[in-house]
Backbone bond lengths (Angstrom), bond angles and torsions (degrees), N, CA, C in turn:
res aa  C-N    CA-C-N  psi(-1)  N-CA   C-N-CA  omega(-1)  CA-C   N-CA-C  phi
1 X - - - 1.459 - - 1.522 110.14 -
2 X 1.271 114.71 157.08 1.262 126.77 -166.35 1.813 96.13 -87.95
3 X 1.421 112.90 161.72 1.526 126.51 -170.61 1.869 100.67 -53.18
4 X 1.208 112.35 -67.93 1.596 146.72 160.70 1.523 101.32 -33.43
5 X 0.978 106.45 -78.76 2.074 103.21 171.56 1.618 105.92 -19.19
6 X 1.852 98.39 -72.90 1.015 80.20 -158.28 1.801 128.08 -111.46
7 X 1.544 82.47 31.23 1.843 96.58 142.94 1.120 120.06 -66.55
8 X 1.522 110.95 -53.09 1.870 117.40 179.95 1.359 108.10 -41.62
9 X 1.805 111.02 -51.63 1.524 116.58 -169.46 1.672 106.71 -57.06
10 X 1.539 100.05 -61.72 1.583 105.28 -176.52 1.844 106.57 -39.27
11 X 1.518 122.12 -45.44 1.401 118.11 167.18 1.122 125.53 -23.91
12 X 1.628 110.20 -74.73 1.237 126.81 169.02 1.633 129.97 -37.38
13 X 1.021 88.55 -49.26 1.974 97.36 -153.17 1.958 87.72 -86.63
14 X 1.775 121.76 1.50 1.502 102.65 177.28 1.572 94.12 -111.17
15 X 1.779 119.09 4.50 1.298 111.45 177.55 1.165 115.20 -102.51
16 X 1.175 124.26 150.74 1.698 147.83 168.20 1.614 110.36 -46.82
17 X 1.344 119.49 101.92 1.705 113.73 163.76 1.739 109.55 72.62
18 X 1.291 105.77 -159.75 1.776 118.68 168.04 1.869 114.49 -73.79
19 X 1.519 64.23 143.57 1.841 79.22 -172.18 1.536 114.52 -153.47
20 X 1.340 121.05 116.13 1.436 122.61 -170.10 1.321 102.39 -71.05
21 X 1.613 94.99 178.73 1.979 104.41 -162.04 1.740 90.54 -81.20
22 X 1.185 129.75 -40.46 1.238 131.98 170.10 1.531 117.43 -58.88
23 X 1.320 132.00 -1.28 1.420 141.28 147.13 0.837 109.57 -62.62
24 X 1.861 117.90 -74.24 1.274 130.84 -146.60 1.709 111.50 -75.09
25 X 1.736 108.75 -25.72 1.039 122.27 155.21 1.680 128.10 -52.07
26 X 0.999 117.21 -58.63 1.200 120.15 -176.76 2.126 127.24 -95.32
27 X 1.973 77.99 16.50 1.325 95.68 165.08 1.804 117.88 -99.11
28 X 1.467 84.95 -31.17 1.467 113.26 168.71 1.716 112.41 -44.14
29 X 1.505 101.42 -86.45 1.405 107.50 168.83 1.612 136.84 -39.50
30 X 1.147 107.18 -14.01 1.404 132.57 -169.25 1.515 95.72 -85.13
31 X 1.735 110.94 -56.64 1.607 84.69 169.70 1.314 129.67 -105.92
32 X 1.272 123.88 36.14 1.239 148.76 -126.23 0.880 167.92 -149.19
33 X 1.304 98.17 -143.27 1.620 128.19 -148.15 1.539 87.10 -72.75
34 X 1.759 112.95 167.76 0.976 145.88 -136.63 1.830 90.31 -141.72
35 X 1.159 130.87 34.54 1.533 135.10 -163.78 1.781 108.59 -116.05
36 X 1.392 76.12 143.17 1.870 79.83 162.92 1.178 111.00 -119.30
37 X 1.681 132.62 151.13 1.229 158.60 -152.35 1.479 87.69 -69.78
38 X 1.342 129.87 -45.92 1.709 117.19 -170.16 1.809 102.16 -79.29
39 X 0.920 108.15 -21.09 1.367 123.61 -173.99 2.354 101.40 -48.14
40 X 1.886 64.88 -55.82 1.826 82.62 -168.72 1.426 97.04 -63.01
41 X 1.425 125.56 -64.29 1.322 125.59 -176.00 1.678 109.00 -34.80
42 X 0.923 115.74 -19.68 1.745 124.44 -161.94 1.758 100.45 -76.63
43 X 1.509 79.50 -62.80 1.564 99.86 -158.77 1.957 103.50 -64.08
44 X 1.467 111.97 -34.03 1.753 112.59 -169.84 1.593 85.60 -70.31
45 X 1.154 114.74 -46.23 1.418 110.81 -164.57 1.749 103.94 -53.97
46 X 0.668 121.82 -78.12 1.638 137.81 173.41 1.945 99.47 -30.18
47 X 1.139 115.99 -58.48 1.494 133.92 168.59 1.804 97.37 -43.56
48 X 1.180 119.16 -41.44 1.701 120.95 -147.14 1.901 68.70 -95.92
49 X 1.246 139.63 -94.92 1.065 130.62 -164.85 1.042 135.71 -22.87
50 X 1.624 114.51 -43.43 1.269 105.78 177.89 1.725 117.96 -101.13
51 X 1.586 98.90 28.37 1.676 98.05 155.01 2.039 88.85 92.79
52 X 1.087 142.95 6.15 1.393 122.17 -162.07 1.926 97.89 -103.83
53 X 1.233 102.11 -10.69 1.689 106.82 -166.41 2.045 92.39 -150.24
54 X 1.510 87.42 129.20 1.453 114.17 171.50 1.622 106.34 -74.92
55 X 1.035 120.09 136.80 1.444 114.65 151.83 1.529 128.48 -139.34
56 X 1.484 120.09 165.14 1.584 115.94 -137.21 1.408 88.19 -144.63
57 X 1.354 127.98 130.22 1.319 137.73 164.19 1.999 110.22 -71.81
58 X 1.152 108.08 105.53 1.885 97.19 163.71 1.389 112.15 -67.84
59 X 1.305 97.44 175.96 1.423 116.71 166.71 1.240 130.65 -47.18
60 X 1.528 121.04 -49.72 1.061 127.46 144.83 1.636 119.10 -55.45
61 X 0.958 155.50 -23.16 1.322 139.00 155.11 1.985 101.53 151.56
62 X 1.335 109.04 -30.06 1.493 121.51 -146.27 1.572 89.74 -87.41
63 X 1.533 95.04 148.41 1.452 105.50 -174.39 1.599 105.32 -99.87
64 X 1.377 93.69 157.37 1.410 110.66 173.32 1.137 120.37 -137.97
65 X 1.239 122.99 176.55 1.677 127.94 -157.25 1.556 120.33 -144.93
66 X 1.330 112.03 136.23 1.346 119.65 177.95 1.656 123.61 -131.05
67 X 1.206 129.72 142.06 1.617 124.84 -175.46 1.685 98.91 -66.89
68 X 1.265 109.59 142.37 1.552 101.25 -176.72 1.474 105.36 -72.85
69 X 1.304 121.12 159.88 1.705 96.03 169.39 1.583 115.26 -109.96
70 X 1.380 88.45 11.05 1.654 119.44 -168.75 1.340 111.49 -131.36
71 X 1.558 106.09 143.71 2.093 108.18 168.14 1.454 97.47 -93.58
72 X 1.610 122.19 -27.94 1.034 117.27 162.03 1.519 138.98 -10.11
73 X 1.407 137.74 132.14 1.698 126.12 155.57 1.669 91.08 -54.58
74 X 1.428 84.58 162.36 2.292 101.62 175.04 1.022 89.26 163.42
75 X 1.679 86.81 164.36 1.381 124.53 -165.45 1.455 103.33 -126.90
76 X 1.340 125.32 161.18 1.215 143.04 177.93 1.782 133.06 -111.79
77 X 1.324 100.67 131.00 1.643 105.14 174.75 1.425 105.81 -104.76
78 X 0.962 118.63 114.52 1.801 115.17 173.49 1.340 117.40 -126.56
79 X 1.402 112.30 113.33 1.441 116.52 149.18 1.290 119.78 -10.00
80 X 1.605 133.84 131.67 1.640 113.57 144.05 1.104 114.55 -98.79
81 X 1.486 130.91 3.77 1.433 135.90 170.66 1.594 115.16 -66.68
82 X 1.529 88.42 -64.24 1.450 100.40 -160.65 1.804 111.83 -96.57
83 X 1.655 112.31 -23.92 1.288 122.76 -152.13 1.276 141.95 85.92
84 X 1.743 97.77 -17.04 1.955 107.58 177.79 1.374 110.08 -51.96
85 X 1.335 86.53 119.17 1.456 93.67 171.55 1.928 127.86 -116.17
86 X 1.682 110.74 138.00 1.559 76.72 -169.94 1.575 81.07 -122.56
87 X 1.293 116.77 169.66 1.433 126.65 178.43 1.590 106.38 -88.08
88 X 1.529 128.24 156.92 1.495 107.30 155.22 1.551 87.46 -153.96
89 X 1.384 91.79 -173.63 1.474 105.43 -172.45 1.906 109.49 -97.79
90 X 1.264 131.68 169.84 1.146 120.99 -172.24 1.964 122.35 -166.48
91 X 1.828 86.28 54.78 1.546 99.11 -172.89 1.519 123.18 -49.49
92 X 1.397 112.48 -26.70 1.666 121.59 173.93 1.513 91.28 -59.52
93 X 1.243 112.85 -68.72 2.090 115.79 -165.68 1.322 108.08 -43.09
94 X 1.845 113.39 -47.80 1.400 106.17 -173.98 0.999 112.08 -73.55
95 X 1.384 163.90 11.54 1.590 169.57 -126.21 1.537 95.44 -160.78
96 X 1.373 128.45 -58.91 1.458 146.42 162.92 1.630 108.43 -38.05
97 X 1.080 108.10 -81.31 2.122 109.97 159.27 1.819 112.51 -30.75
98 X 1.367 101.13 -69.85 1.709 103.81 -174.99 1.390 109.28 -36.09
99 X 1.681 96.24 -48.27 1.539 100.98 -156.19 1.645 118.82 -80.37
100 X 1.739 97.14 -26.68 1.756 97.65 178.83 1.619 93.90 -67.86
101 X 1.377 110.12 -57.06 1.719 107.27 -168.14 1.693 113.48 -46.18
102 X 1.159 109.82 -53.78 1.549 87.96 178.70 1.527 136.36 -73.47
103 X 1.430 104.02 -11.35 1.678 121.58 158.35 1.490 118.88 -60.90
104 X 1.498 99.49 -36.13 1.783 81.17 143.23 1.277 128.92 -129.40
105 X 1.205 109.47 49.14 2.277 98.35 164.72 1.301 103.34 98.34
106 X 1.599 126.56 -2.08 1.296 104.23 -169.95 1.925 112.22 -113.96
107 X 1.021 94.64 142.22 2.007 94.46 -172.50 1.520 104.06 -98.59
108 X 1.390 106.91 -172.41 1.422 124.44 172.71 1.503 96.75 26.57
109 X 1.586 118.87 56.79 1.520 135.93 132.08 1.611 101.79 -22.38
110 X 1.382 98.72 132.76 1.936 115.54 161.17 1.479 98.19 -139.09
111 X 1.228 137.27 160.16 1.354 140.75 119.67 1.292 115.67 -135.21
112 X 1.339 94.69 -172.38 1.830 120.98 -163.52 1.813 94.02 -130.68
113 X 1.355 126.45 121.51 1.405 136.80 148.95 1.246 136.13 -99.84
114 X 1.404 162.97 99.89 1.035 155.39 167.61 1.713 113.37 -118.64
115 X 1.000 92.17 123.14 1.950 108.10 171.02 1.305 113.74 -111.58
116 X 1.506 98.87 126.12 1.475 117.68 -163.05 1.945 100.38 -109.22
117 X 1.071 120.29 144.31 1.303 142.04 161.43 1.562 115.92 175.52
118 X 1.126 103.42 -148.68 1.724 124.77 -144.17 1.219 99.59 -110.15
119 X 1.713 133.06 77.65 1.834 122.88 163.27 1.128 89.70 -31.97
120 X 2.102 75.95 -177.43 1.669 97.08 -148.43 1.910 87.79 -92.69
121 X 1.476 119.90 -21.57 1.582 119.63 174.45 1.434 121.16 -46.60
122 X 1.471 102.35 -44.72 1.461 116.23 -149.29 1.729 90.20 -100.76
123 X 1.165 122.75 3.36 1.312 131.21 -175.77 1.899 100.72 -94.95
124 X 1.393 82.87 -59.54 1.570 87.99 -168.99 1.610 112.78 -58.74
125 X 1.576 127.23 -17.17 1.387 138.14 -147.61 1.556 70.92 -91.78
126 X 1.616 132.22 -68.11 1.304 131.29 -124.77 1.877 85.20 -80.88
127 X 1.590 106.02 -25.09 1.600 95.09 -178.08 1.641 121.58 -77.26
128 X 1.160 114.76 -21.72 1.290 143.73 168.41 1.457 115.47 -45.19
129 X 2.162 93.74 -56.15 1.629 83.28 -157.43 0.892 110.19 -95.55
């Protein structure tokens, strides 16, 4: 990895959950770093390819980024409150993928999973307050 890579990475893997490149950027500079915003976009991207950082489409559309905590395939549970996110594994889904894809014709199956709801923190706060 490049010097810059793996500043971005070191970013990641000391931050909490999802975090846009304009986070990780301007977390950068904060103590810092010497980076430009395309720089970062460069480096997650390159990071997202070669498997070291997850990334997650919001609602609004914009991606965000996480240190994997795994080389593992996984899937994701994410908060939309809070962002906690935990990884898990998901042998029914991968069998589910194999099996739709080859029912119709198609090989070298990939996907992407994430399940979104309400931890059990951000649950108890909203029952609370």
């Amino acid at each position: 990895m490049t010097t810059r890579r793996d500043a971005v990475h070191d970013t990641l893997r000391n931050s909490e959950g999802f975090r846009s490149a304009q986070d990780v950027y301007a977390e950068m500079r904060l103590h810092g770093a010497k980076i430009g915003l395309t720089t970062v976009y460069r480096a997650l991207q390159a990071l997202a390819d070669g498997g070291k950082v997850d990334v997650l489409r919001t609602d609004e559309g914009e991606s965000v980024y996480r240190a994997c905590a795994t080389d593992s395939h996984h899937h994701h549970l994410v908060c939309r409150r809070c962002g906690h996110t935990v990884e898990v594994a998901g042998p029914a889904v991968e069998r589910w993928a194999e099996m739709v894809g080859t029912e119709h014709g198609f090989t070298e199956i990939t996907h992407t999973v994430e399940v979104f709801g309400t931890c059990s923190s951000c649950s108890s706060t909203v029952r609370a307050g």
